[in-house]
SELOPA-54839 format. One record per residue (C-alpha): residue number from 1; x, y, z; chain. Coordinates in nm, 4 decimals, decimal comma. Layout:
SELOPA-54839
<r k="NUM" xx="X" yy="Y" zz="Z" c="A"/>
...
END
This chain:
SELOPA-54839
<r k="1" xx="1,0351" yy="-2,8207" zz="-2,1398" c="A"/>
<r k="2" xx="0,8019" yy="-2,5285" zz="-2,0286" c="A"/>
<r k="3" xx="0,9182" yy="-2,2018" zz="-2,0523" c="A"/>
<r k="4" xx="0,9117" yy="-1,9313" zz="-1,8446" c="A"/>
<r k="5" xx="0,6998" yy="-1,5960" zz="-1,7815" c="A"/>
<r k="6" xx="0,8959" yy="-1,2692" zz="-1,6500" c="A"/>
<r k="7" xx="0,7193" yy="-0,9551" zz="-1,5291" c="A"/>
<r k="8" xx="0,9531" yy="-0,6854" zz="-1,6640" c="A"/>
<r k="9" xx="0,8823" yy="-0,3338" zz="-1,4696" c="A"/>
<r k="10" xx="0,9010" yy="-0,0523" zz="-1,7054" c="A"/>
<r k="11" xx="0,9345" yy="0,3582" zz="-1,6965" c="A"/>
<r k="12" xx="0,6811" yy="0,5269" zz="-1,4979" c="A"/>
<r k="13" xx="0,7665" yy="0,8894" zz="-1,6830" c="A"/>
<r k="14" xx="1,1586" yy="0,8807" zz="-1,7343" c="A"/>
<r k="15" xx="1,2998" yy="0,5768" zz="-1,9928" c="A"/>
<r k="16" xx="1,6380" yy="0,6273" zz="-1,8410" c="A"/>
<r k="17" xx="1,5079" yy="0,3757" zz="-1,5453" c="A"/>
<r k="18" xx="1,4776" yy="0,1085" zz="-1,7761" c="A"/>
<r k="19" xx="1,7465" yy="-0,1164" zz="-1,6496" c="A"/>
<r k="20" xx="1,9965" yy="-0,3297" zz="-1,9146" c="A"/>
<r k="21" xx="1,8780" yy="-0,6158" zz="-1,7767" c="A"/>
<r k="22" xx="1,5182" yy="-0,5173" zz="-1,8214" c="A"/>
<r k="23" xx="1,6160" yy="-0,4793" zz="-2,2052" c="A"/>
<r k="24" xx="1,7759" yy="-0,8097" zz="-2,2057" c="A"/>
<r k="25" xx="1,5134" yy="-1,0035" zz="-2,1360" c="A"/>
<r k="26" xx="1,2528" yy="-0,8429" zz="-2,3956" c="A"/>
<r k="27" xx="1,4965" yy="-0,8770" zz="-2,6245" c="A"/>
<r k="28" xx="1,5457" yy="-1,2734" zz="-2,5513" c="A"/>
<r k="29" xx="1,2068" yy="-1,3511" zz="-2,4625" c="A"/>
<r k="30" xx="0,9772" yy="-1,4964" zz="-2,7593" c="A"/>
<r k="31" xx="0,6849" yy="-1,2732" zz="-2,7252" c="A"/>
<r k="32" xx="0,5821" yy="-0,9678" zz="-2,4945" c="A"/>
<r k="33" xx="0,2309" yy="-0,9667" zz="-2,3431" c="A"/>
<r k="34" xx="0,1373" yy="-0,5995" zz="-2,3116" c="A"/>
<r k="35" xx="-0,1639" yy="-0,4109" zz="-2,1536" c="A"/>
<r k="36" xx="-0,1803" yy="-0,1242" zz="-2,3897" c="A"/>
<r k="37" xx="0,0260" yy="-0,2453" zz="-2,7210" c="A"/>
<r k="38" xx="0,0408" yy="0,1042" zz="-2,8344" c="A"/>
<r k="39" xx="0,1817" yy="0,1868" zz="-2,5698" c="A"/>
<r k="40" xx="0,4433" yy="-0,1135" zz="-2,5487" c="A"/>
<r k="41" xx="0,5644" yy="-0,0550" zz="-2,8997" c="A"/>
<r k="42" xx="0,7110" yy="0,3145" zz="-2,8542" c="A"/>
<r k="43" xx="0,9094" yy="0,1562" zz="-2,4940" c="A"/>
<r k="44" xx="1,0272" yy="-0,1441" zz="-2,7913" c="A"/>
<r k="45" xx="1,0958" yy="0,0607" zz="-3,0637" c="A"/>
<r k="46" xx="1,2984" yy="0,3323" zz="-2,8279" c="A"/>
<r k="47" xx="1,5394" yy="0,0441" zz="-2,7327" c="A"/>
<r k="48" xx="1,5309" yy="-0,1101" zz="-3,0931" c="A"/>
<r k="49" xx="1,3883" yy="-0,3968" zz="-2,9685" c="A"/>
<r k="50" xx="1,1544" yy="-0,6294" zz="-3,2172" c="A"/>
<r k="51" xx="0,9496" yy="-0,9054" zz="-3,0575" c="A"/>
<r k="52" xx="0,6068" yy="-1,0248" zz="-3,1707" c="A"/>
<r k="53" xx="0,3198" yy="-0,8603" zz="-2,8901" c="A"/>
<r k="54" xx="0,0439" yy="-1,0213" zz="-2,7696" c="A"/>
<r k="55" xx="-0,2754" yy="-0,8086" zz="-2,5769" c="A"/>
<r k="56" xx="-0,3239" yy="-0,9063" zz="-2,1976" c="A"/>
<r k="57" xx="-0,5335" yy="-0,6569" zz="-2,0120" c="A"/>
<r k="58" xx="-0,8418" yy="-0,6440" zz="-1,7974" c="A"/>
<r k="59" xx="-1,0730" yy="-0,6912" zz="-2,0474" c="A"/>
<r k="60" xx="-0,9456" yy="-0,9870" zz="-2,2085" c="A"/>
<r k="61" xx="-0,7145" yy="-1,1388" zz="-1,9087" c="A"/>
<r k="62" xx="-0,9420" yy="-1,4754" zz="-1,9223" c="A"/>
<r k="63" xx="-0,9014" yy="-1,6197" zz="-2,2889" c="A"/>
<r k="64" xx="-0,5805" yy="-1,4104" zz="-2,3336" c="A"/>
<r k="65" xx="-0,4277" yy="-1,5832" zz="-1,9782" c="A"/>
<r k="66" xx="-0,5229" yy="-1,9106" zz="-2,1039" c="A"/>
<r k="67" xx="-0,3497" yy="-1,8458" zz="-2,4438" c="A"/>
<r k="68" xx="-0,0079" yy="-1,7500" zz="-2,2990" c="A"/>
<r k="69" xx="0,0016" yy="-2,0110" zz="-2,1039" c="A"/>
<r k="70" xx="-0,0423" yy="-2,2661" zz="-2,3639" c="A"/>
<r k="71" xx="0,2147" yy="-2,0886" zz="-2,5482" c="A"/>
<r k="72" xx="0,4711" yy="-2,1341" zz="-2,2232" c="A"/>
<r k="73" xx="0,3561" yy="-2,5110" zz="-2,1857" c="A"/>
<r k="74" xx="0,4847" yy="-2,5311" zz="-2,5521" c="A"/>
<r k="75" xx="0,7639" yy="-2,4144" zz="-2,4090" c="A"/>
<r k="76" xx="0,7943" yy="-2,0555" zz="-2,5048" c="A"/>
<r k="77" xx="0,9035" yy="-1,7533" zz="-2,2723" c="A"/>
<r k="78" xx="0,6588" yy="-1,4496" zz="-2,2465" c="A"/>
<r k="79" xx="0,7961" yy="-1,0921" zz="-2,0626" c="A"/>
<r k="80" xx="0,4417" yy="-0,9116" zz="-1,9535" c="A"/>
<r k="81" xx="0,4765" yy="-0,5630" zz="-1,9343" c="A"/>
<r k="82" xx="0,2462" yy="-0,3028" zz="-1,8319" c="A"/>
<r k="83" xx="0,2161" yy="0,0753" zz="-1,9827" c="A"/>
<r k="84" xx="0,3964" yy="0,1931" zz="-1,7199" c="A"/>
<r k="85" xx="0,5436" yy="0,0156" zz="-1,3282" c="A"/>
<r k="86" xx="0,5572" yy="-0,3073" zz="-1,1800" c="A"/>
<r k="87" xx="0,3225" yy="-0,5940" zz="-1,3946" c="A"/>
<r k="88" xx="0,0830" yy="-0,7840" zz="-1,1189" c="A"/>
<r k="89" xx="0,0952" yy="-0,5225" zz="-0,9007" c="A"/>
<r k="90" xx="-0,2882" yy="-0,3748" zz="-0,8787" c="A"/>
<r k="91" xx="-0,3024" yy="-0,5476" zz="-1,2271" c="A"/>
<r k="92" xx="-0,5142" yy="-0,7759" zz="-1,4255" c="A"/>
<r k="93" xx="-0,1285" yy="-0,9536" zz="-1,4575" c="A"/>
<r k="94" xx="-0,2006" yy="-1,1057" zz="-1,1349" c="A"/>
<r k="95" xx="-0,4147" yy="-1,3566" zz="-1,2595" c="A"/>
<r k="96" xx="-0,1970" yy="-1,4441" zz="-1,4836" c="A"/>
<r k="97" xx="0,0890" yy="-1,5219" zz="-1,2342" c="A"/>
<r k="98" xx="-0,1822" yy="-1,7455" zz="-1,0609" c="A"/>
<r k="99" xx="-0,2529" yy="-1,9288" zz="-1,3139" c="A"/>
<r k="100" xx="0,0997" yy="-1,9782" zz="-1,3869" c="A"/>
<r k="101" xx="0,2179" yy="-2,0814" zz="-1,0588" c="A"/>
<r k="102" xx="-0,0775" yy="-2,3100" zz="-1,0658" c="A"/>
<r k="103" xx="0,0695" yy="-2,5180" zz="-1,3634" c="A"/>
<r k="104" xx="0,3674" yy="-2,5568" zz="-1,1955" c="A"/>
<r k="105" xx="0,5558" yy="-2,2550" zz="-1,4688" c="A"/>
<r k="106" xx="0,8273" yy="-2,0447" zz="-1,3638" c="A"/>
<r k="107" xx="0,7791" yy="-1,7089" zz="-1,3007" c="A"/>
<r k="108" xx="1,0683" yy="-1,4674" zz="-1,2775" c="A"/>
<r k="109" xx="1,0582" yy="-1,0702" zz="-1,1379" c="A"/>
<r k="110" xx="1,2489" yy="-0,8094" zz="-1,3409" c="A"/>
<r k="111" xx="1,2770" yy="-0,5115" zz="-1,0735" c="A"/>
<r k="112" xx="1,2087" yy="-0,1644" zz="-1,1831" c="A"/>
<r k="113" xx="0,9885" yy="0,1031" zz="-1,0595" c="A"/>
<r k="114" xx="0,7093" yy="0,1100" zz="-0,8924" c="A"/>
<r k="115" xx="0,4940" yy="0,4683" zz="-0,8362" c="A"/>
<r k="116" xx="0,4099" yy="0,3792" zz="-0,4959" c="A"/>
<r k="117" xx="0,7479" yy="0,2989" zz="-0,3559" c="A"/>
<r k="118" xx="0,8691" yy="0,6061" zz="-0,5223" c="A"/>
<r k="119" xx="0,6261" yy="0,8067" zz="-0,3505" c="A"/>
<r k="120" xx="0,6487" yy="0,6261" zz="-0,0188" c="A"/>
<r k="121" xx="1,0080" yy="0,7078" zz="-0,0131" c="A"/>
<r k="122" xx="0,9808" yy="1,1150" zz="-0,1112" c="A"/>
<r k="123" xx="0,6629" yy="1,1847" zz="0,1415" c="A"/>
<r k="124" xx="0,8721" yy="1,2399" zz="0,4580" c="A"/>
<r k="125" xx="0,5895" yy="1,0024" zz="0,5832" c="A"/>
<r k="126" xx="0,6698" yy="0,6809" zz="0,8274" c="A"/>
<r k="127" xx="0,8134" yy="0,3881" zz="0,5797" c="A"/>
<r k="128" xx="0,8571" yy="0,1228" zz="0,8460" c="A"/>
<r k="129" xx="0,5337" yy="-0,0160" zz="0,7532" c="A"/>
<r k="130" xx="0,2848" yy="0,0635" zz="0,4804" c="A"/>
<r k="131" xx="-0,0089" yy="-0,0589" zz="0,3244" c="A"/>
<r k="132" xx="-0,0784" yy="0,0009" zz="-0,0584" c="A"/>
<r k="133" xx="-0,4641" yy="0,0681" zz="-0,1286" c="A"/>
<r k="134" xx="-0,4613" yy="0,1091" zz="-0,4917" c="A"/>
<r k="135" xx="-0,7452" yy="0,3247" zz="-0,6736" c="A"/>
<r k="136" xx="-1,0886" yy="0,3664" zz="-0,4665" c="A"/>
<r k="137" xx="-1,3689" yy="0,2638" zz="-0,6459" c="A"/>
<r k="138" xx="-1,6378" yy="0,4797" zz="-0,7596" c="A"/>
<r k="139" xx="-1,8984" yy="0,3447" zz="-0,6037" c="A"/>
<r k="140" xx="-2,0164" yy="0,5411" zz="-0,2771" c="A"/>
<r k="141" xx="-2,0972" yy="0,3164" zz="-0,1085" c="A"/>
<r k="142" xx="-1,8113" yy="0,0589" zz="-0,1155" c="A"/>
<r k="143" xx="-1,5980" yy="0,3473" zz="-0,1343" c="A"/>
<r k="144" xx="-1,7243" yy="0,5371" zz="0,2146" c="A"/>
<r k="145" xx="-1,6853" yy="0,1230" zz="0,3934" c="A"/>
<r k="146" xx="-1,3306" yy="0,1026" zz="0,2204" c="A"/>
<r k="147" xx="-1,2470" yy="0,4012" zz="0,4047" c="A"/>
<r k="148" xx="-1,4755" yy="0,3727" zz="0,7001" c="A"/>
<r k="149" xx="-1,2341" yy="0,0301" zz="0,7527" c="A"/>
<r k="150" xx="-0,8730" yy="0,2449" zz="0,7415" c="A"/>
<r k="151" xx="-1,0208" yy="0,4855" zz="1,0335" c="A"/>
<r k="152" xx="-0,8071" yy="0,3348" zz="1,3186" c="A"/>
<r k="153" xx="-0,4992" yy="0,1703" zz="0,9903" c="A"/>
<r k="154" xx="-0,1788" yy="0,2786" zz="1,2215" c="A"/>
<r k="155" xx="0,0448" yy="0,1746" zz="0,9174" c="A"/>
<r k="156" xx="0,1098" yy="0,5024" zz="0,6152" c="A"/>
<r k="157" xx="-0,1869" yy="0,4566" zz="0,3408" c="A"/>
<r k="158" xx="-0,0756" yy="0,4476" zz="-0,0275" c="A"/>
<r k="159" xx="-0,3312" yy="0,5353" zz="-0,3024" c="A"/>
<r k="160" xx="-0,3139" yy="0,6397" zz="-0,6893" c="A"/>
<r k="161" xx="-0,5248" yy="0,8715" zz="-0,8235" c="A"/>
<r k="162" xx="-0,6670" yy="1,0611" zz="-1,1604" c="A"/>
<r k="163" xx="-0,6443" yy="1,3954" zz="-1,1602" c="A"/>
<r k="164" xx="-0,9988" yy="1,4103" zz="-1,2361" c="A"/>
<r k="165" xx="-1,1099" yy="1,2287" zz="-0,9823" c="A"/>
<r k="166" xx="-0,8529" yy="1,3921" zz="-0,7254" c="A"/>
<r k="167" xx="-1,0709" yy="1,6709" zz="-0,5728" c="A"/>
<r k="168" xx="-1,3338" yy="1,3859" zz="-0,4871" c="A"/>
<r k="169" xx="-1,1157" yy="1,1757" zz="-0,3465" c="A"/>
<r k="170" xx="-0,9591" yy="1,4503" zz="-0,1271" c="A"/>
<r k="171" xx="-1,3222" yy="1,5651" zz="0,0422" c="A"/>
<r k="172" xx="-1,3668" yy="1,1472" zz="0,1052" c="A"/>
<r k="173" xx="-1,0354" yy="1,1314" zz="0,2848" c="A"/>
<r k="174" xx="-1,0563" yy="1,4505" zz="0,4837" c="A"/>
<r k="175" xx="-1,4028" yy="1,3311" zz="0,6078" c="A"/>
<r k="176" xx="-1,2697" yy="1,0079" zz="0,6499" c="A"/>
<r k="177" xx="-0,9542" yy="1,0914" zz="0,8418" c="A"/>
<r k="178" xx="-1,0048" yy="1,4701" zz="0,9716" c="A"/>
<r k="179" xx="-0,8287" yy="1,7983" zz="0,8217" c="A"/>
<r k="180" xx="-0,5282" yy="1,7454" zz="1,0306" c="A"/>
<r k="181" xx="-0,4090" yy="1,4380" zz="0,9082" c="A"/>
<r k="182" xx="-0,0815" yy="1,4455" zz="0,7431" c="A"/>
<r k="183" xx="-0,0574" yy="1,3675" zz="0,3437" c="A"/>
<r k="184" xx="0,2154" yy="1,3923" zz="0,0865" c="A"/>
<r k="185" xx="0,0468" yy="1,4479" zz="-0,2944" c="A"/>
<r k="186" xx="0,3659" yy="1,2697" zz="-0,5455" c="A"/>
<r k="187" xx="0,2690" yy="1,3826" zz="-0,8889" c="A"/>
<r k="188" xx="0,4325" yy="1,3082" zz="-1,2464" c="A"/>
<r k="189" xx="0,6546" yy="1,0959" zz="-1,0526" c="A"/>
<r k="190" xx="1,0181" yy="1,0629" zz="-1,2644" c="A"/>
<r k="191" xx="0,8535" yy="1,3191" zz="-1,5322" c="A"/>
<r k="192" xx="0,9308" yy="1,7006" zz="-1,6310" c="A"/>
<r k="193" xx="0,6798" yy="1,8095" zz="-1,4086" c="A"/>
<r k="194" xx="0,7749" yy="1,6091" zz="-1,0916" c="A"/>
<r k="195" xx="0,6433" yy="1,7343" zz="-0,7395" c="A"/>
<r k="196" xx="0,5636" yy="1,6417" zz="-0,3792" c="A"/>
<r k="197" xx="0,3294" yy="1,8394" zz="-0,2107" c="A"/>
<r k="198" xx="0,3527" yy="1,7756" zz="0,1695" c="A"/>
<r k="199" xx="0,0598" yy="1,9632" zz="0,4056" c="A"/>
<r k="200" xx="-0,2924" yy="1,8481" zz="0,5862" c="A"/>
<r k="201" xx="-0,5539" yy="1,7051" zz="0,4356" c="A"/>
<r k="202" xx="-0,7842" yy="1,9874" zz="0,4988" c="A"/>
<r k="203" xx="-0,4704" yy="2,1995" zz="0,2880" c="A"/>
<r k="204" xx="-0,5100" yy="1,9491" zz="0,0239" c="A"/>
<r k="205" xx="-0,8309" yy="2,0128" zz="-0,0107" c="A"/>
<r k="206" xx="-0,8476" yy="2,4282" zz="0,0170" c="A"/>
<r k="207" xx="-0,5248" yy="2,3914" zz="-0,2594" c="A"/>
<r k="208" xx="-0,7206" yy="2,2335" zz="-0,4639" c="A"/>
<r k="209" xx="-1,0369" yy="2,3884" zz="-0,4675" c="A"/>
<r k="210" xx="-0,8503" yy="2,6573" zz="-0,6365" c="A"/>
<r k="211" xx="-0,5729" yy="2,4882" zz="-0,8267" c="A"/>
<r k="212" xx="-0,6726" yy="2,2245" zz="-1,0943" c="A"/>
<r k="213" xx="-0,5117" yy="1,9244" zz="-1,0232" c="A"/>
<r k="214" xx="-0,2505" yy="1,8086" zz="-1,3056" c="A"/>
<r k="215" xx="-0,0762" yy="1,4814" zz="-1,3770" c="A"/>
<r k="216" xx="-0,1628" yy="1,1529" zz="-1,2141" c="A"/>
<r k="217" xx="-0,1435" yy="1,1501" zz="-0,8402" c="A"/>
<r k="218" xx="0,0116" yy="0,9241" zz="-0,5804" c="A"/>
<r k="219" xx="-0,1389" yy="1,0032" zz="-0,2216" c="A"/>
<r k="220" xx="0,0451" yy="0,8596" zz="0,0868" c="A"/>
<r k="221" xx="-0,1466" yy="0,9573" zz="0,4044" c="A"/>
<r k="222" xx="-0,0187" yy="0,9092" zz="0,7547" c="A"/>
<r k="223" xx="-0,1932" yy="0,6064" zz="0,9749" c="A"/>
<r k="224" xx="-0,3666" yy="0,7035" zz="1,2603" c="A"/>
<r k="225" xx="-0,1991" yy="0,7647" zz="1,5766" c="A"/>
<r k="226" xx="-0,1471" yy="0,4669" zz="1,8150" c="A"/>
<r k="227" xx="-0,4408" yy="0,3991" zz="2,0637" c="A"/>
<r k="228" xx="-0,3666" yy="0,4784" zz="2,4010" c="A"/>
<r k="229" xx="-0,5231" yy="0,2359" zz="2,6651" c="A"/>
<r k="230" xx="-0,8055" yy="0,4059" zz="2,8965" c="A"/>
<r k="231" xx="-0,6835" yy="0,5634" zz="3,1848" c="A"/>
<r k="232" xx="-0,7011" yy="0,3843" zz="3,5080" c="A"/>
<r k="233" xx="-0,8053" yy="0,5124" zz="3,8020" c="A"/>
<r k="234" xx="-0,7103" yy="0,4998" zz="4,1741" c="A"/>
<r k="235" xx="-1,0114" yy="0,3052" zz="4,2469" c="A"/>
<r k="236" xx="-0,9945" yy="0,0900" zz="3,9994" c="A"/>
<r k="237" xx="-0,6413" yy="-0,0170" zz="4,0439" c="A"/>
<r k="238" xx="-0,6756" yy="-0,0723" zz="4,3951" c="A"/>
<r k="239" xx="-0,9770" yy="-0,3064" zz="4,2921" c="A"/>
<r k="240" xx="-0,7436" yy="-0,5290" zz="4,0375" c="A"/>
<r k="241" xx="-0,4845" yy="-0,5355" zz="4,3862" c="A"/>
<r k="242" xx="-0,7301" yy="-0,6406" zz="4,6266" c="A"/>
<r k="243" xx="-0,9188" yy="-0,8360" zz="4,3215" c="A"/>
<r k="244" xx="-0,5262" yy="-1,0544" zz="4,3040" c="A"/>
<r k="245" xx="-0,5252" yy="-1,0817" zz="4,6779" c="A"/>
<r k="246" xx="-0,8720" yy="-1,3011" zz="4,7207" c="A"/>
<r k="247" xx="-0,6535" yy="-1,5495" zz="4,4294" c="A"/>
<r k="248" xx="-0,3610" yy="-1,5659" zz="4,7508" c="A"/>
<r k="249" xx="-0,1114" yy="-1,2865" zz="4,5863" c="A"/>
<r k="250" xx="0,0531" yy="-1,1329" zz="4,8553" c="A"/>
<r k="251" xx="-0,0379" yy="-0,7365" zz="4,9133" c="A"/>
<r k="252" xx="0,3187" yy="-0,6161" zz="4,8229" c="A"/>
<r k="253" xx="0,3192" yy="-0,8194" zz="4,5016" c="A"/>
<r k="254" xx="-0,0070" yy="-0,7821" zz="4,3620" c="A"/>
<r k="255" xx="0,0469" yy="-0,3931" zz="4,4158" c="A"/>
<r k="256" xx="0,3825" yy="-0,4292" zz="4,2347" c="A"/>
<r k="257" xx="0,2258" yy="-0,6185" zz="3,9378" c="A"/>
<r k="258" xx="-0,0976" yy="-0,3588" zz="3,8919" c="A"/>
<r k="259" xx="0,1678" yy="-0,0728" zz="3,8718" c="A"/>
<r k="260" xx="0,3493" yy="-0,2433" zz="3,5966" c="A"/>
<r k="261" xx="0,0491" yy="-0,2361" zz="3,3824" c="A"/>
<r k="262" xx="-0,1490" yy="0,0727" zz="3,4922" c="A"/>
<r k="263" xx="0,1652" yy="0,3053" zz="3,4830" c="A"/>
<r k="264" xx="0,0637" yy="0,3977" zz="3,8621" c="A"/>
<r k="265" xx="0,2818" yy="0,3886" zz="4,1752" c="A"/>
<r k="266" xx="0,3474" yy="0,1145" zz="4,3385" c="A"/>
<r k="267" xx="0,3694" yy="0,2546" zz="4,6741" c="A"/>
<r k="268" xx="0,0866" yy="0,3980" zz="4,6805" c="A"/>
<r k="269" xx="-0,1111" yy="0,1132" zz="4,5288" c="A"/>
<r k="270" xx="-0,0146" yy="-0,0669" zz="4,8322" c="A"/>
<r k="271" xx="-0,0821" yy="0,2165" zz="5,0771" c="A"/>
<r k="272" xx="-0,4581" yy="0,2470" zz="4,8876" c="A"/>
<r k="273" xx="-0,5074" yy="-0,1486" zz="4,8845" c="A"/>
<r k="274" xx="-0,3942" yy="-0,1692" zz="5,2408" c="A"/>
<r k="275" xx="-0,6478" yy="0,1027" zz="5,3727" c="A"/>
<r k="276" xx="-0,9640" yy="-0,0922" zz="5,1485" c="A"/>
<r k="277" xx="-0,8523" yy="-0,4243" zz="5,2752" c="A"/>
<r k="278" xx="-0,8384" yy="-0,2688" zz="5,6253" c="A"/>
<r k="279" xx="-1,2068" yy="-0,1235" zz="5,6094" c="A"/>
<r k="280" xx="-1,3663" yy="-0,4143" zz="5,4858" c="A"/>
END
């Protein structure tokens, strides 16, 4: 019988979130793939936990993929963990939970935390809908279409960042968006050191041209505000009435129908459509 593979979230700063469940499963599982196994080991050895670790990060998610899951075909269970959040989740462990799904494996979700969440739910931002766009890349030119492609994004915009990389990032978003556009900086999210920082872009950036940014960053920028439909005219409603009349409308309901798309009164529609039909 196969076994199964669980993606256990861990701590993103404070090891109080670890759930009992969470430490259940590592400590029933019979190995833990890890990204960083230095990392893994002091989360293990905190909770007293001993389980044999296997590496599974970017660099090595091909052969080391393949390897688990001829382990779970043997029928062992595997828990992958990352150094810190939600494994699969902008994560090499996505792959993974491909290639188990496509060997017909079970894959089960131990809930935990997840930075962007987190900072979705502190940014006094919209939360109704959200999209989650990771790190930007480095290069310029992918990185100035990426953003070029969220200009007219209505939904809130979720992005980590380095700290080093943070004042970079800011100048490409401002340019991007405009200094008026609304963004909540989350850093050290669960840690000592915790803050939100709600303002404008064009704050952001004037902050932090004179304040060295510290921690890692989670940025959650408004969406664009809702495109309004052109304007129509007069002229040109009483063109879309007379327009529905040559199709055999009748004046008084083709004048009812423009209103109730152009926002325009219907009375005077059909006073405006009457005098053009009138003078033709």
């Amino acid at each position: 019988m196969s076994g199964t593979l669980y993606l256990v979230a861990t701590p993103i700063g404070n090891l109080g979130d670890f759930s009992p469940r969470a430490v259940e499963t590592l400590e029933t599982v019979d190995f833990i793939a890890a990204e960083d196994t230095r990392v893994s080991v002091k989360l293990l050895n905190h909770f007293n936990i001993k389980k044999p670790l296997v590496s599974y990060h970017e660099h090595n998610h091909i052969s080391a993929g393949q390897s688990i899951l001829a382990r779970l075909l043997a029928g062992e269970s595997c828990a992958l963990v990352t150094d810190a959040g939600t494994p699969a989740i902008s994560d090499p462990g996505e792959d993974l939970v491909r290639l188990c799904a496509e060997n017909g494996m079970e894959v089960l979700s131990i809930p935990g935390c997840c930075a962007a969440v987190n900072a979705l739910a502190v940014s006094g931002l919209p939360t109704g809908r959200f999209t989650f766009e990771g790190f930007l890349t480095v290069n310029k030119k992918s990185r100035r279409e990426h953003l070029d492609s969220l200009k007219n994004e209505e939904r809130t915009m979720i992005f980590h960042e380095a700290p080093h990389k943070l004042r970079t990032t800011l100048d490409d978003l401002c340019a991007a968006f405009g200094p008026g556009r609304r963004i909540a900086l989350c850093r050290e999210l669960t840690k000592l050191h915790e803050e939100t920082m709600r303002c404008t872009l064009g704050e952001a950036v004037a902050y932090y041209a004179e304040n060295a940014p510290k921690g890692e960053y989670v940025l959650v920028v408004a969406g664009a505000a809702p495109r309004q439909e052109a304007a129509v005219t007069l002229e040109e409603a009483v063109a879309q009435v007379l327009a529905l009349r040559t199709q055999g409308v009748r004046l008084k309901d083709a004048a009812r129908e423009v209103a109730e798309h152009t926002g325009l009164s219907k009375n005077e529609l059909y006073a405006a459509a009457l005098n053009g039909k009138d003078s033709v």
